[in-house]
Each structure stands twice: as C-alpha cells, then as structure tokens.
N, C-alpha and C positions, 0 to 999 in steps of 0.2 A: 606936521612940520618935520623937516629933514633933519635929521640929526650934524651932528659936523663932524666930519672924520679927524677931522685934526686933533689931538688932543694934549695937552703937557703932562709929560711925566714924572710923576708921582716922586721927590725929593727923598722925603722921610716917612716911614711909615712902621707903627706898629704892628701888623698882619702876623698871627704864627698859622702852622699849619693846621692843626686845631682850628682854627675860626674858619676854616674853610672845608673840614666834611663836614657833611651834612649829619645832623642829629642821628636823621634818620637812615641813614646807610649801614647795610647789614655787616661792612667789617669793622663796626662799633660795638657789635657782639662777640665779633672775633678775637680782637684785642686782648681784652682780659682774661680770655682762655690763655690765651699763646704766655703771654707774661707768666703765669702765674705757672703756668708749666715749665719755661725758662728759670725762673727760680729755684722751682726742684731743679734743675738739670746744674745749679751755681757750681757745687760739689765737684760735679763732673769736668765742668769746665776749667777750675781751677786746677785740677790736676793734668789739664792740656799743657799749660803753657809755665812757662820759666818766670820766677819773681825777679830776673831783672833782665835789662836788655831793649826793646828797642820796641813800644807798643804796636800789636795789630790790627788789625781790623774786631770788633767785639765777635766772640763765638754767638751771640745774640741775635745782631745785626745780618752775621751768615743765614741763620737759620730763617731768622723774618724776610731775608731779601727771597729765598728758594719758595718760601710760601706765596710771597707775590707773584711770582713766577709763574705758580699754578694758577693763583687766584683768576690774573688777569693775561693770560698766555703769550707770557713774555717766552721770546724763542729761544736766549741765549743772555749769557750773563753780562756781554758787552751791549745788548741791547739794555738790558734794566741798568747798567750803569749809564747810561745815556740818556736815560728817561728820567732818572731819579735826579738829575741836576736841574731836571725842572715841575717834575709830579712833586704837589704838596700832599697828595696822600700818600706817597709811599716815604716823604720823609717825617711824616706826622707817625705810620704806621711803627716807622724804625726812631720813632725819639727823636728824630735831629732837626735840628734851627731850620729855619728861612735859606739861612746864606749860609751855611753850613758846603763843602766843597763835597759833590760823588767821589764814588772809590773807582780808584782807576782799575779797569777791567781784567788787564794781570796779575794784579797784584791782590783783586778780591777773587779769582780763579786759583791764585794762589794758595791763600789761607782757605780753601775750601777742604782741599786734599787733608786738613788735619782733622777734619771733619769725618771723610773718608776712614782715616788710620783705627779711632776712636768710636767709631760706629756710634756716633753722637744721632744719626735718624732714625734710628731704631730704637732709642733709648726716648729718643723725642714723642716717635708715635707712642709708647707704650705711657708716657706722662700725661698725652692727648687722651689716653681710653683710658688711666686712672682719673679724670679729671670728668668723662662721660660719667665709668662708674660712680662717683661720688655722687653725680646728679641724678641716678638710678635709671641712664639711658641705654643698657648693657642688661642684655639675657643672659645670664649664666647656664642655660639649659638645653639653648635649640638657635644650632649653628646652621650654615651654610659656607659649601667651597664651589669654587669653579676657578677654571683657568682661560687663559687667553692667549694668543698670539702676539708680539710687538716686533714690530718691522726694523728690523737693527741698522745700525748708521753706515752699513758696508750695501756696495754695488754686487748685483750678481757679475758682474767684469771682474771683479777681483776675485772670484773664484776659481780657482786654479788646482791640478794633481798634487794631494800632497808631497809626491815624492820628484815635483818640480823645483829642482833650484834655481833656476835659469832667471834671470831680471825679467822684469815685465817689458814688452814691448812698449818702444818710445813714439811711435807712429800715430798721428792723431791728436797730440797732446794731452791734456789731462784726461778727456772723455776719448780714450782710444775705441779703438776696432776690434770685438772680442768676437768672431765665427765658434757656436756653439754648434752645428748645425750638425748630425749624426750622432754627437758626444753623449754618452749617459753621463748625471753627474752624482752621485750620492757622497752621503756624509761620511761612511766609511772611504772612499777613495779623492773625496775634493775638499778644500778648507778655503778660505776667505785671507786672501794676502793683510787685508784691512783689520778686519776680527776674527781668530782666529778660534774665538770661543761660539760664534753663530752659527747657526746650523741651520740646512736647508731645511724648509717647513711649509706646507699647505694644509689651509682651514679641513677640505676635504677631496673628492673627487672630481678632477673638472678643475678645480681651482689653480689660480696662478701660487708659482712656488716660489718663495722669497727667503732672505735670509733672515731668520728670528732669535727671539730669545722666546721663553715662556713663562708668562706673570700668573701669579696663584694669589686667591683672597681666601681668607677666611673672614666670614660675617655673620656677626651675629643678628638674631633674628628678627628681636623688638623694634631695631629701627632701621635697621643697614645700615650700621656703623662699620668699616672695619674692622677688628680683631689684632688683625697680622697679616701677613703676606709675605711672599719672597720670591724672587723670579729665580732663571734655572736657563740651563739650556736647555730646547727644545726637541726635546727627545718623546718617542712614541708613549714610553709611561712615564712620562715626566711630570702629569697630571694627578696621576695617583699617587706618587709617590711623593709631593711634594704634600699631596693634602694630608697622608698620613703624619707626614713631619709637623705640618701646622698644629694635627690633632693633636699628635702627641705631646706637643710644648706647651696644650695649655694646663697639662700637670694636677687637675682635679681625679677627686677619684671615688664622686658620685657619676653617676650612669648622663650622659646627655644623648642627644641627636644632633644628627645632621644630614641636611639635605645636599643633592647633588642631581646632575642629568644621566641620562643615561650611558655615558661614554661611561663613568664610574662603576656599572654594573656588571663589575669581572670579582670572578673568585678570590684575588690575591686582595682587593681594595675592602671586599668584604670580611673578609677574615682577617684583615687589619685591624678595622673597625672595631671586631668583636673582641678581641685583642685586648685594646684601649676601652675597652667598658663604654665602647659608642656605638649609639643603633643608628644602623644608615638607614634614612631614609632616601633612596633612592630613586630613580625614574626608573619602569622597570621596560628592559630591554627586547622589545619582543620583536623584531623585525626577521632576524637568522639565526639566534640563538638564545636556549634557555635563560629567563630570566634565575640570577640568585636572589631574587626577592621574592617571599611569596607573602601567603595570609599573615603570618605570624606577624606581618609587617604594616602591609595594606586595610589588614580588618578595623586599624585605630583612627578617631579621626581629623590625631595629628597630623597621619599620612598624609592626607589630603591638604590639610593646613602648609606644611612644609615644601608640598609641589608648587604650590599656589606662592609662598613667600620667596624659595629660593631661586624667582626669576627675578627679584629686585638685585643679583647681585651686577645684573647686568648695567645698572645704575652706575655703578660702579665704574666698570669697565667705560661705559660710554663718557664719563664725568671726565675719567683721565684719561683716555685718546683726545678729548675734542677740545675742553675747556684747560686740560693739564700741559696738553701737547705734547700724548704720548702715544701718539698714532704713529710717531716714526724716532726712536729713541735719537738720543743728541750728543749721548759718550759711547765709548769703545768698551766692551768688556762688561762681565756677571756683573763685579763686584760696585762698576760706578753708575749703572744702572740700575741694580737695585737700590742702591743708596738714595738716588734721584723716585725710584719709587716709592719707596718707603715715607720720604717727605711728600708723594704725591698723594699717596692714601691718608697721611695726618690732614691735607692739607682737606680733601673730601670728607673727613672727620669733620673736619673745625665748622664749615662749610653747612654739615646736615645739622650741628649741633646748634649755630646759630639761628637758622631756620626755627629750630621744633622751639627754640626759647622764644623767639617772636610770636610763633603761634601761639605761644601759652598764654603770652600776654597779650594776645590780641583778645583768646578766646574769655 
C-alpha cells in the first residue's frame, strides 16, 4: 500500500535530543570522557572571564562544538553554526534544548580567540591523556615521534621577493595571473603575502612544492594514543627538533624508548636522545650514509617491536587529514593552527578511547 505523502504537522511534542541518538552510537562513549574533562578544566575557565558583564558563549560549548568539527568534518565554524540549528545530536552533545537558538557564527568565532590567548587546547588534550592514564590506556616506557607536512591556507600566487613592497597586481581579480616561469623561489629570498609564517616544503624529490607548516606527534605505544604534539614551521630539521622538545616535556627521569623512521637517524637527533636518558629506536639509515644505530640497539627484541608499532603513528596523521580536515589547514599562522591541532589530536584521543571501551565490553 502507498504511503500518503501529505502529512500534518506535529503541534506539541515532547522529543529532547537524547531520545534521538541512538544507544548505540560511539559518541555516547565519548560524552563522558569530554565532560568530565571539562570539569577539571572549570578552574581554568573561571579565571577567563570577568564576574560581571554581559554573558558568552560557555568556554564548554567552544570546546564541544571544535570536537565536532573533527568528529564529523565540519569545514568551518559557520558551517557547524548552520547545522547545529537543526543536528539533534550535536545539540544533545553540547546540552542544549530542542528549540534552543545556534550561535551566530561571528560571534562564536569570536569567543573562540580567548581560547586561543589561554591555550585552553592544550590544557584540554593533556585532561584527555590524564583521563586515558587513569584507565591505564598510556605506556609510560615506549614512545613514538613522527612528523608530517600540512598544506597551509596560502596560494603559491601570494608568494612573492621579500624585499617587494610593491601592491599585488590587480589584473585577473581575486585569482590573478602569477608568471613564475625562470624564477627560483626559496624560503630564504620569497615569503607568502597571505602567511607570512609558511614556508615552501616538499614531501621529497620529484614532489610538488607547496606552502606548509610542519605537525609533530608524540605517541605512545600501548595504543596510539597521542602524548603531545605541536606544529612548527617547516624547516629541513624542524623534525628533530621538534621531537626532541616533545621528548624533553615529558619530564620523567627513568630511561624510555622511542621509535622513529629513518629521516631521524642523524648524529645531532641521536645525541639528543641520549641526552634525555632516551634510547632511540630508530630506522636504521643505510641507503648513502652510515647508520648511528648499531647492535647496542638492534640486538634487543624491542627493536623489532618498535619498528613494527611506530608505523601506527601514521594512523594518526591519516585520521586528521581526512576525517579532521586537516589535509589543507583553515587559519593563518603557527599559533592558530596548532591550537586547531591540538584539539584535533584530543579529538583522535577521545575517538581511539571510545573504540578500545567498546571492545572491552564486547569482548
């Protein structure tokens, strides 16, 4: 029998948003995590804002809307303000009524930046990975770094001689006519009229050159959780030297490991390490030059172990290009790019944590 299209609409109804995910939906395991992290973070928030005056948007709310962001690869903040006036789960996710009004898109771009001032994401991931540790989903012993490239939100056209004052040409309109054609262009002599902090970068030989930034993880090993992370400009040992900084923040001062590829098998990355009371395990470099790894290293058969795990960090990387939507970053500059990362890595945290709890209770 044909159904009838016509139908009346619905007067009065008690519906919240809750009655409409499903039980069974993985960001029902995520919830409680975020909250309860939120909580610790109260402290914090409370010293953002002034006791009187004219209320914002909740510091809560910011943070839950950036996760969905990730979750569900919302492009831009006036998209998910546009969605949220009628997704019941992302106003179930963030607390709010049925008829509750979105936040107007300015104005929650707004209050974002105080977010930015206060490096409330980085305080947030670190609540995320005390919140693993308590579940005992966190190695303390055996790390993994790697780096990656991210294609920053500037046009190779806006690359220009730093020592050009001269206005851009108007010809073409906004996607003008840029003849590069004889020009070398390096980082030392060219800069980015757009971002001024990117810098020209290819994966390797052969490869197309673009303008990037450079994102660093540290993870640990048990599960592929994140650690930490921080992007950088992308500079030739931006890689190492960023991992050393990771190393060095996480402030213990029993002996661990950690793995890496073989780009990290240079003398300065190694004597870093040993440094920091860290055994690199490394990929050992043998193509044009002596390996700094030898047996002392190779002969145990965690080596093997830590080759074999520190390709999961690639997990990673691939989780926030594709599902984060950070294959082509969406702000200008280090500082609000790595902020936007740092919530992307909580957000691949929250994500692997809910997972491994499901499986528990499946198994």
């Amino acid at each position: 029998m044909r159904g009838d299209a016509t139908q009346q609409a619905t007067m009065l109804t008690a519906i919240t948003p809750d009655a409409k995910v499903p039980q069974d939906h993985p960001i029902r395991a995520i919830k409680p995590i975020v909250d309860r992290a939120l909580r610790e973070l109260s402290p914090v928030f409370n010293a953002m804002y002034a006791t009187v005056g004219r209320p914002s948007i909740p510091p809560e709310h910011l943070l839950k809307a950036q996760l969905l962001m990730a979750f569900f690869s919302v492009p831009s903040a006036r998209r998910f303000c546009d969605q949220l006036e009628y997704n019941l789960l992302f106003k179930w996710f963030l607390d709010l009524n049925v008829d509750d009004p979105a936040f107007d898109a300015s104005t929650f771009s707004k209050n974002q930046e105080r977010l930015l001032q206060h490096d409330v994401a980085r305080q947030f991931l670190g609540a995320v990975t005390a919140e693993a540790e308590r579940r005992q989903l966190l190695s303390s012993d055996h790390f993994t770094v790697d780096g990656t490239l991210l294609q920053a939100w500037a046009s190779l056209k806006s690359v220009r001689p730093r020592d050009d004052d001269s206005a851009p040409p108007t010809n073409g309109g906004r996607n003008r006519d840029v003849d590069f054609r004889g020009q070398r262009r390096s980082n030392e002599t060219h800069v980015s009229a757009t971002d001024p902090e990117a810098r020209l970068a290819r994966k390797g030989d052969g490869q197309e050159t673009k303008l990037c930034f450079a994102g660093h993880v540290l993870m640990e090993n048990r599960n592929g959780l994140v650690v930490d992370l921080v992007l950088t400009e992308a500079t030739g040992t931006a890689e190492r030297e960023a991992a050393l900084r990771l190393l060095g923040q996480l402030g213990g001062t029993k002996r661990i490991t950690v793995g890496a590829d073989k780009a990290y098998d240079t003398a300065d990355f190694i004597a870093g390490c040993r440094a920091l009371n860290v055994t690199p395990q490394v990929t050992q470099h043998t193509t044009n030059r002596r390996s700094r790894i030898d047996r002392r290293t190779t002969r145990h058969p965690g080596y093997a172990l830590a080759q074999r795990i520190r390709k999961r960090v690639e997990e990673i990387f691939g989780w926030v290009k594709t599902v984060g939507g950070g294959r082509k970053l969406r702000y200008i500059g280090v500082a609000r790019n790595e902020a936007w990362a740092t919530i992307a890595g909580a957000a691949y945290n929250l994500v692997r944590m809910a997972h491994i709890e499901l499986a528990q209770a499946a198994a």
